[in-house]
MARLO-410466 format. One record per residue (C-alpha): residue number from 1; residue in three letters; x, y, z. Coordinates in Angstrom, 2 decimals. Layout:
# MARLO-410466
atom i=NUM | aa=ALA | X=X | Y=Y | Z=Z
...
This chain:
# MARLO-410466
atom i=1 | aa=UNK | X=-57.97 | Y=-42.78 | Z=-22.66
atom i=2 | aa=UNK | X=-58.82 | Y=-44.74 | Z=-19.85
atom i=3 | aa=UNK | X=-59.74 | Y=-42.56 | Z=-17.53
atom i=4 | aa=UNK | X=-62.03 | Y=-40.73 | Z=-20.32
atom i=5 | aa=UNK | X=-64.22 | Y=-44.39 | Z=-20.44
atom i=6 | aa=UNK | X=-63.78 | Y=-44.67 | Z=-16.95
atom i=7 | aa=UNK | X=-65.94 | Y=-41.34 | Z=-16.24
atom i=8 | aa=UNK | X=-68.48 | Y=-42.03 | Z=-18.77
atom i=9 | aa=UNK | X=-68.96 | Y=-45.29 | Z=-17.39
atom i=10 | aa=UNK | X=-69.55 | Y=-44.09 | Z=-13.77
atom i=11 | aa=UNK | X=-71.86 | Y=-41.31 | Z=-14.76
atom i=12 | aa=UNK | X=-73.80 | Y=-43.98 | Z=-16.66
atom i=13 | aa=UNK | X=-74.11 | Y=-46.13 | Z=-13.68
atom i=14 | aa=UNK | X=-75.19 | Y=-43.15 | Z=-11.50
atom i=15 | aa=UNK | X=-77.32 | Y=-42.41 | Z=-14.06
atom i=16 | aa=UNK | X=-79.50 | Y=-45.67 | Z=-13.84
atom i=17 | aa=UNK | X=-79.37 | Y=-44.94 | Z=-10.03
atom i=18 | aa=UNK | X=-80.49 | Y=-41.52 | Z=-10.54
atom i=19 | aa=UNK | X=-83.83 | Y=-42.50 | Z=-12.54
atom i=20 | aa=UNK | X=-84.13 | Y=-45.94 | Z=-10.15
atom i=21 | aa=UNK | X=-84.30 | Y=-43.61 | Z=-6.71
atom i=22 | aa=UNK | X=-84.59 | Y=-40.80 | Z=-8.21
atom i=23 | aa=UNK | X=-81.47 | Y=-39.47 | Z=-6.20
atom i=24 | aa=UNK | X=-80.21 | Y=-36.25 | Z=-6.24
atom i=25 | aa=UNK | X=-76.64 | Y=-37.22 | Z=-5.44
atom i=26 | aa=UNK | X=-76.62 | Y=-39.73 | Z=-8.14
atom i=27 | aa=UNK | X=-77.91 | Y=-37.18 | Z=-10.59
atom i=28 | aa=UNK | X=-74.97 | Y=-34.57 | Z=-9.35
atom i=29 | aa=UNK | X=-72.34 | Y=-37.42 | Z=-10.28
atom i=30 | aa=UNK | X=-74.18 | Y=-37.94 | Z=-13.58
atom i=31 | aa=UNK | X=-73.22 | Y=-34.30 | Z=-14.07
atom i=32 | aa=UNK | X=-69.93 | Y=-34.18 | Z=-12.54
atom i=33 | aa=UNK | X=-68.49 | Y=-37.49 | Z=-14.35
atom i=34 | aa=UNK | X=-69.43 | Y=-36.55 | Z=-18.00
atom i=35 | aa=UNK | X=-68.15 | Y=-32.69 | Z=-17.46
atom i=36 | aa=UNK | X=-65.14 | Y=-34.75 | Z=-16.10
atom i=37 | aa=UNK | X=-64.81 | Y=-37.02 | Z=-19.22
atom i=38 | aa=UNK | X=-65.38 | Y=-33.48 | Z=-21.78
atom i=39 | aa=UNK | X=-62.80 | Y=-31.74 | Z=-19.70
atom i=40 | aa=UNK | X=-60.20 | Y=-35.23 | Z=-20.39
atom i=41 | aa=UNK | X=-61.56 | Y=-35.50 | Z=-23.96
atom i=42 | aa=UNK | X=-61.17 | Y=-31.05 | Z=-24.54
atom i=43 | aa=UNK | X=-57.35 | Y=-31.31 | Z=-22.89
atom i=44 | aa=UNK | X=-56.66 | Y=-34.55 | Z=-25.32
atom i=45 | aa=UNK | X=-58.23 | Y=-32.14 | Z=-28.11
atom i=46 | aa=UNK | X=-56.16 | Y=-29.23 | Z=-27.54
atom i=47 | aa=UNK | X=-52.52 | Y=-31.33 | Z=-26.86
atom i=48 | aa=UNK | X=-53.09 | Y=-33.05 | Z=-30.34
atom i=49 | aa=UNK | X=-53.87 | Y=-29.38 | Z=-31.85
atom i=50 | aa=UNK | X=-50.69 | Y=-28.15 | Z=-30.57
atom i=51 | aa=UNK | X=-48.96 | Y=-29.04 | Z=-27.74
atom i=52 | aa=UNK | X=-46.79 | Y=-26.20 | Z=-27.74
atom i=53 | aa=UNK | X=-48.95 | Y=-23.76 | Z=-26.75
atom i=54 | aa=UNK | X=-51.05 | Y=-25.56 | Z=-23.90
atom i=55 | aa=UNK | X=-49.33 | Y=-24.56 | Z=-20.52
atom i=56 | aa=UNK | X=-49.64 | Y=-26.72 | Z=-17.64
atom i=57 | aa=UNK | X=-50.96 | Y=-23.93 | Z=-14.75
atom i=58 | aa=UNK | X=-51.71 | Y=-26.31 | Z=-11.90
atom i=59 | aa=UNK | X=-52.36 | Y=-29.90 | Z=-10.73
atom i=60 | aa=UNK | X=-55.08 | Y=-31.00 | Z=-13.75
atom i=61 | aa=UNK | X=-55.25 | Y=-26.97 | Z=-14.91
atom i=62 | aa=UNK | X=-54.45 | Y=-26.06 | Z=-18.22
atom i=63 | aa=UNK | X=-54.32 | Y=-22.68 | Z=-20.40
atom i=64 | aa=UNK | X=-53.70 | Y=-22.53 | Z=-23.79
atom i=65 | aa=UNK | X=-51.94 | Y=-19.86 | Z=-24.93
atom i=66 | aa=UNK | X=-52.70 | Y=-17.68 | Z=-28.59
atom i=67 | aa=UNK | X=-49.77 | Y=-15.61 | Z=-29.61
């Protein structure tokens, strides 16, 4: 769980640096630490739902499997 709060947290603080210098880089991070946190948050989801069927692929990849 952790690491979820730990990637909202950072795109919240690039966030405030995005609007303060109106940054593009900050802005990207915004973007690329929530879709980070949805990804944790989707994959904590789906385990929960039924482990059985999610498949690890590759390092942080994950598939989950309907049969």
């Amino acid at each position: 769980m952790g690491e979820r709060i730990d990637s909202i947290e950072h795109g919240l603080e690039h966030l405030e640096a995005a609007i303060k210098n109106d940054d593009a880089y900050d802005y990207k991070r915004v973007v690329l630490d929530f879709c980070h946190a949805a990804q944790l948050l989707l994959k904590e989801i789906l385990f929960r739902i039924d482990s059985t069927r999610l498949v690890h692929i590759a390092k942080g990849q994950y598939v989950l499997i309907f049969i």
